[in-house]
C-alpha positions as CSV (number, residue, x, y, z in Angstrom):
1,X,0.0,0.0,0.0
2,X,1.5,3.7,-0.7
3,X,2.4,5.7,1.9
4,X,0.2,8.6,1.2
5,X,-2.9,6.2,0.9
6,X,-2.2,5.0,4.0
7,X,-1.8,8.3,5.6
8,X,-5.8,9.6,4.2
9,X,-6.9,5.6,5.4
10,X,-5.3,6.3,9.0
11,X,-6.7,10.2,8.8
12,X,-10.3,8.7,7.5
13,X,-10.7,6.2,10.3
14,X,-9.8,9.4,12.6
15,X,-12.3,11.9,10.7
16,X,-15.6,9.4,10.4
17,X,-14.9,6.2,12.3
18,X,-17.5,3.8,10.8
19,X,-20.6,5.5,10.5
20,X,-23.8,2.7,10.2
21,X,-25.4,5.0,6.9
22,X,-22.1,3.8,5.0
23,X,-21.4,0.1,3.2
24,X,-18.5,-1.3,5.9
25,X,-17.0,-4.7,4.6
26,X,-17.1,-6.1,8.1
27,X,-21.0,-6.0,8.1
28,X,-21.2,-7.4,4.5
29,X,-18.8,-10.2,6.0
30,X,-21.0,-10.7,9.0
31,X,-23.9,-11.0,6.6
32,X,-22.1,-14.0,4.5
33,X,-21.1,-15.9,7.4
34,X,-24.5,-16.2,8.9
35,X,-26.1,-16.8,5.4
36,X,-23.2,-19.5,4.7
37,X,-23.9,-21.1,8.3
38,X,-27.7,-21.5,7.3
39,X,-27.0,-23.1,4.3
40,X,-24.4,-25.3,6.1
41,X,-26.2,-26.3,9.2
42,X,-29.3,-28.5,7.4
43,X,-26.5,-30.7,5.9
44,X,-24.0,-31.4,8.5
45,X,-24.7,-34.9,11.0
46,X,-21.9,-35.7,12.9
47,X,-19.2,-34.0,14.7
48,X,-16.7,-34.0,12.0
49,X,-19.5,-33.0,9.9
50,X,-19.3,-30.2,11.9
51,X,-15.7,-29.5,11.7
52,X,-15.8,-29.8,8.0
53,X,-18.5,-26.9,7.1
54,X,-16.3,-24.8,9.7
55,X,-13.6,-25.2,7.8
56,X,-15.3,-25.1,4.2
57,X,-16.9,-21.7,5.4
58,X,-13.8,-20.4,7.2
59,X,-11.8,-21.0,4.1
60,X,-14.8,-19.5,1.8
61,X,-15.5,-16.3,3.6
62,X,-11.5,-15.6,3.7
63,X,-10.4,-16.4,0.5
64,X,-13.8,-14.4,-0.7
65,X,-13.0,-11.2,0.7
66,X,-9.2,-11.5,-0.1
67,X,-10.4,-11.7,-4.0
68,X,-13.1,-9.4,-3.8
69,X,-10.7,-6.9,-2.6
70,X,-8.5,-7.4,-5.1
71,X,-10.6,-7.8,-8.1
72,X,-12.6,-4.5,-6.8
73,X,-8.9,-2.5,-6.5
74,X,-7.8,-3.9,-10.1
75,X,-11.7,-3.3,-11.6
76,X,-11.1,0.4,-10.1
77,X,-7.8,0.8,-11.2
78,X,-8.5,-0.1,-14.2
79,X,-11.3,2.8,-14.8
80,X,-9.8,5.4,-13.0
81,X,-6.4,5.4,-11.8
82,X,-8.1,8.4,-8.5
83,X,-11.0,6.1,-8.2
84,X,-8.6,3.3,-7.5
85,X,-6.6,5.3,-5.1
86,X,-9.8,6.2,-3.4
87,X,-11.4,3.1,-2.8
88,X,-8.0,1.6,-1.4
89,X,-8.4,4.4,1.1
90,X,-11.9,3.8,1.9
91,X,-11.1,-0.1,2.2
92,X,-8.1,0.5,4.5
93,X,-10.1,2.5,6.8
94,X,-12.9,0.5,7.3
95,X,-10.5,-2.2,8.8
96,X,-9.2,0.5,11.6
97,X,-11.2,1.3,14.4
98,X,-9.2,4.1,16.4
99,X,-11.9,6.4,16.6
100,X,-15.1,4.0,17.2
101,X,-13.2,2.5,20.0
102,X,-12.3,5.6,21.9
103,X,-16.0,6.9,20.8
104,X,-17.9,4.0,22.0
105,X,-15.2,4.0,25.5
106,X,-16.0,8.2,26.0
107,X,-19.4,7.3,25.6
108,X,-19.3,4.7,28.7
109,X,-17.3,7.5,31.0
110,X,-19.5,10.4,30.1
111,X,-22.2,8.3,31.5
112,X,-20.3,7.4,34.6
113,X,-19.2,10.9,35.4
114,X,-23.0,12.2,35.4
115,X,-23.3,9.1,37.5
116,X,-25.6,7.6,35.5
117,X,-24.9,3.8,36.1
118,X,-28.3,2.5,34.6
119,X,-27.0,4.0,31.4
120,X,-23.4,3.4,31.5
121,X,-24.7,-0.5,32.0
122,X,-26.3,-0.3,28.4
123,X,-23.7,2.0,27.2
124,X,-21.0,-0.4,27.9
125,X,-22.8,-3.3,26.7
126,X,-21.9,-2.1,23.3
127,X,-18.3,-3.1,23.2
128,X,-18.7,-5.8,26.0
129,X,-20.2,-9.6,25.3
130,X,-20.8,-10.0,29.0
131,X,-24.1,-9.6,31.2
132,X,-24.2,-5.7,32.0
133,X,-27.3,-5.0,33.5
134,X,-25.9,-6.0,37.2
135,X,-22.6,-4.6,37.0
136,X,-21.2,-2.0,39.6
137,X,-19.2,0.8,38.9
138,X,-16.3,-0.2,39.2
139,X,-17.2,-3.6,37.2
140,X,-18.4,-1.2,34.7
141,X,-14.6,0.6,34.3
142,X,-13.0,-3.2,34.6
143,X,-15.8,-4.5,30.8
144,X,-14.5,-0.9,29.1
145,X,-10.5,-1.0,30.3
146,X,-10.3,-4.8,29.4
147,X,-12.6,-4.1,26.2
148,X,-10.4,-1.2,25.2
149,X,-6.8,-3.4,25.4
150,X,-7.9,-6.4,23.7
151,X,-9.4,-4.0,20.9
152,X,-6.8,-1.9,20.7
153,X,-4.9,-5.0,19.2
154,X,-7.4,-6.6,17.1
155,X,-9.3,-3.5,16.3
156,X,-6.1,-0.8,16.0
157,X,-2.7,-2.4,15.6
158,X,-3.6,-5.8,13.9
159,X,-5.4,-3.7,10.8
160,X,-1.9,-1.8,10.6
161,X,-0.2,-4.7,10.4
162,X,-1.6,-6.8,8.1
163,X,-2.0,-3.4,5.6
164,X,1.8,-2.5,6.4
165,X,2.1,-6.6,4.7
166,X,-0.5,-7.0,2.1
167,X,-2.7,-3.8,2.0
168,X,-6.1,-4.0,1.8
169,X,-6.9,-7.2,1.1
170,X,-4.3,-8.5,3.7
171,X,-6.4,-6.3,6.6
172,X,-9.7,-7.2,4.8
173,X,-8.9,-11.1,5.3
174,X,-7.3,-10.5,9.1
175,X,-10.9,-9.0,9.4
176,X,-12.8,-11.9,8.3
177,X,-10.7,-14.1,10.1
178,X,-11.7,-11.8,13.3
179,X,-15.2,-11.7,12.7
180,X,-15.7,-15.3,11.9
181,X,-14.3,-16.0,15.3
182,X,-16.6,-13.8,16.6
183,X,-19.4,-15.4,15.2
184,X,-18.5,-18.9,15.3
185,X,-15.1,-19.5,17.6
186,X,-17.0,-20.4,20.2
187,X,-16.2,-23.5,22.8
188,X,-20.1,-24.3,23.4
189,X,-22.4,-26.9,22.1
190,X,-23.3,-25.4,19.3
191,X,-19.5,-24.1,18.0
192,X,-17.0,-26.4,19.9
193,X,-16.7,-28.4,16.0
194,X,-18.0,-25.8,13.8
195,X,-16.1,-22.7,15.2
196,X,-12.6,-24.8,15.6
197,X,-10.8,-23.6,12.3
198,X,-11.8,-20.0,12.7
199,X,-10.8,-20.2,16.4
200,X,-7.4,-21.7,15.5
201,X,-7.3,-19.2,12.5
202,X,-7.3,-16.0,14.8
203,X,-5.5,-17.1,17.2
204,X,-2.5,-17.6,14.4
205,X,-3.7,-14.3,12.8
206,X,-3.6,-12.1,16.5
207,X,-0.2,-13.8,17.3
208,X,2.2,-11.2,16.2
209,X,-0.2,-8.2,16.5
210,X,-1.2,-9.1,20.3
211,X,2.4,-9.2,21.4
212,X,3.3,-6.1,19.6
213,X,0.2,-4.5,21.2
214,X,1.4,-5.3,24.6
215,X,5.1,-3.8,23.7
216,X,3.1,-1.0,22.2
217,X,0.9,-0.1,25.5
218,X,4.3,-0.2,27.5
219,X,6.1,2.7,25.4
220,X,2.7,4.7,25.7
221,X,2.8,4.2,29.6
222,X,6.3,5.7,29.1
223,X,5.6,8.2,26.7
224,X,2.2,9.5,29.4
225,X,4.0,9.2,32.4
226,X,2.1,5.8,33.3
227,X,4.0,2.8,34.8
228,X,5.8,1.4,32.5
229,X,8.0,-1.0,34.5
230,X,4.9,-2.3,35.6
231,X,3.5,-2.3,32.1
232,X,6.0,-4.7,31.5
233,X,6.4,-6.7,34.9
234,X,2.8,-7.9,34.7
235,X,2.9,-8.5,30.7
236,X,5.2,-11.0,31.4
237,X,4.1,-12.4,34.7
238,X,0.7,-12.6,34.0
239,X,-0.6,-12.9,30.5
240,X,0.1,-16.3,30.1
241,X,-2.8,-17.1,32.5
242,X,-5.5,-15.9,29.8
243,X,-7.3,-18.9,28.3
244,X,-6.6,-17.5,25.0
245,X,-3.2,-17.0,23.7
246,X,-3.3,-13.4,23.1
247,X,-5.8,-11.3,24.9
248,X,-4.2,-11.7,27.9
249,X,-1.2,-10.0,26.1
250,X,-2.7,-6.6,26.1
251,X,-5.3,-6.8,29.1
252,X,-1.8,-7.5,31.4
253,X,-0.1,-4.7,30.2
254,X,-3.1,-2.2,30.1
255,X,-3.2,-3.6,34.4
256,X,0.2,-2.8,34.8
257,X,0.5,0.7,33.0
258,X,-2.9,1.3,35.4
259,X,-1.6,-0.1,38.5
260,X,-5.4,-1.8,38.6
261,X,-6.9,-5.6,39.0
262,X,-8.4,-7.0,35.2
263,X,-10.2,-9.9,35.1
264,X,-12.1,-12.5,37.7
265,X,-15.4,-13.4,37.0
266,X,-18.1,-12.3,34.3
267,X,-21.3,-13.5,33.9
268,X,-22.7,-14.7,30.0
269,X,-26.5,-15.6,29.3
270,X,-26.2,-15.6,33.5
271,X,-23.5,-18.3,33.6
272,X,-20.6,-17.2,35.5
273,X,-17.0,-17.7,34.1
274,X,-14.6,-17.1,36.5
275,X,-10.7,-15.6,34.6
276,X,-7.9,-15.2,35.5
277,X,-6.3,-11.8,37.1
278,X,-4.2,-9.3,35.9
279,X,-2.2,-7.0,38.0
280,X,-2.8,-5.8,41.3
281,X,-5.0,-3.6,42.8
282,X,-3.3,-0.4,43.7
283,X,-5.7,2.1,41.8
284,X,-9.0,2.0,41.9
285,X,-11.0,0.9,38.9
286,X,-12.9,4.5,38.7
287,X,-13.1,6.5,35.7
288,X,-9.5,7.8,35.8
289,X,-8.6,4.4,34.9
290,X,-10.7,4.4,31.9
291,X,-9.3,8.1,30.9
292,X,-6.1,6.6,31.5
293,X,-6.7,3.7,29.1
294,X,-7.6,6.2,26.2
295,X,-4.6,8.1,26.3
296,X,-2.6,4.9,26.7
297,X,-4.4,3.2,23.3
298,X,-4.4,6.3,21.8
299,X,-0.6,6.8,22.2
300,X,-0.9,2.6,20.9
301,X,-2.7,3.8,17.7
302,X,-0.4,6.7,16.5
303,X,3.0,4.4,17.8
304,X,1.4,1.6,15.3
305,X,0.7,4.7,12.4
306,X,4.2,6.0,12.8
307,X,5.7,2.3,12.7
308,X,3.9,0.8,9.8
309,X,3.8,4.5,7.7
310,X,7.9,3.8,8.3
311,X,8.0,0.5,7.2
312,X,6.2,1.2,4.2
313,X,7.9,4.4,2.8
314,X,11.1,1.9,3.5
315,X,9.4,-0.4,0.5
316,X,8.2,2.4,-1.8
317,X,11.2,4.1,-1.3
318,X,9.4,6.9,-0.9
319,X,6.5,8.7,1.1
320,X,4.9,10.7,-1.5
């Protein structure tokens, strides 16, 4: 991807975020996996049944967007060299979230500082796959902090890094692969079989990104005067301890740089799931912690612009 494309795709996510009036790839992906699972479900019998239409829709939706992108970018291209340029940029942008996340993460401590805790229960519910409608305050801070590190890789840094590889189709796959695990990379009754491939598949594709993440979250402690030592300490102590190979990466880290407690137990569909901790409590999870968490990701988000704007003018040789 050019340099300068990248630079109005990093500058559009900033200026508009994803507003719900506009096509975004990640719903039209969303659509196909739902529509691919209905046509999947009726024939499948057995448990390797199962595993099989997982892995025949895993591979379809990801290889499908990969060539859409590419075929759209070459059809474009091919009419107008500024209509090419332009939907690269619009493509690009769509797979970064900088400014929904902070948005939606503002939203939730607005709420909370006009101590509104019905609302911020609903508000936070938005970026949150938990039960909310119990939560306390301080629960509350813990769904949004934790929310805003894990997205902060798979929503900020791992878009970067798969369009600082392969460009928009590179990001636009990493996105499919996310949502698909979203949809379907579940360990229930329903998605144990089904979901394994797409499960497997993110947790290759977050790999690099979530570990770069956590680095990143460290220098932006640094950079805002956070703890960065601690940033660090409990990265390396504690993520491990996450079920999942990489979330815990970034929640650790974000723990550290806040000197606050992540973790423990949730509640889903009223079931409780009891995690593991990260950190230790020697702040209070109030909404200074959250405010704290948005510098710190958005520190993340420009380190990851700078980094990946650098690699690529190192390719092209030049910026402009």
């Amino acid at each position: 991807m050019p340099p300068a494309l990248f630079i109005l795709a990093y500058l559009l996510d900033l200026a508009i975020g994803d507003p719900e009036q506009l096509p975004h790839p990640v719903r039209l992906i969303g659509s196909a996996i739902k529509r691919g699972e209905a046509i999947l479900r009726p024939l499948i019998k057995t448990r390797s049944g199962e595993f099989i239409g997982g892995l025949l829709l895993t591979v379809t939706v990801v290889g499908a967007t990969a060539t859409a992108a590419v075929l759209l970018l070459q059809l474009a291209n091919w009419l107008n060299r500024a209509a090419g340029a332009a939907l690269m940029v619009y493509l690009a942008s769509t797979t970064m979230a900088t400014r929904n996340l902070i948005d939606e993460a503002r939203a939730v401590e607005r709420v909370l500082r006009a101590g509104d805790i019905a609302r911020a229960r609903v508000q936070v519910g938005r970026i949150v796959g938990r039960d909310t409608d119990k939560l306390s305050e301080s629960e509350i801070v813990r769904a949004a902090v934790e929310s805003v590190a894990e997205s902060a890789s798979d929503g900020i840094v791992a878009p970067m890094f798969y369009l600082a590889l392969g460009g928009a189709p590179a990001a636009l796959a990493y996105k499919a692969i996310n949502t698909l695990d979203s949809m379907i990379g579940h360990n229930d009754s329903r998605y144990r079989y089904f979901g394994r491939v797409a499960a497997r598949l993110d947790d290759v594709a977050n790999f690099a990104p979530a570990r770069l993440t956590a680095l990143l979250i460290t220098a932006a402690a640094f950079l805002s005067g956070r703890n960065w030592r601690a940033a660090w300490t409990v990265w390396q102590r504690d993520a491990a301890r996450h079920k999942s190979p990489n979330a815990g990466r970034p929640e650790a880290a974000m723990a550290g740089a806040l000197g606050v407690r992540l973790g423990g137990l949730n509640f889903y569909d009223g079931e409780p799931h009891y995690g593991a901790h990260f950190g230790e409590a020697h702040n209070p999870l109030d909404n200074k912690a959250l405010k704290d968490s948005l510098i710190i990701v958005g520190l993340v988000s420009l380190l990851m612009f700078l980094m990946s704007l650098g690699w690529l003018t190192y390719r092209h040789g030049r910026l402009f």
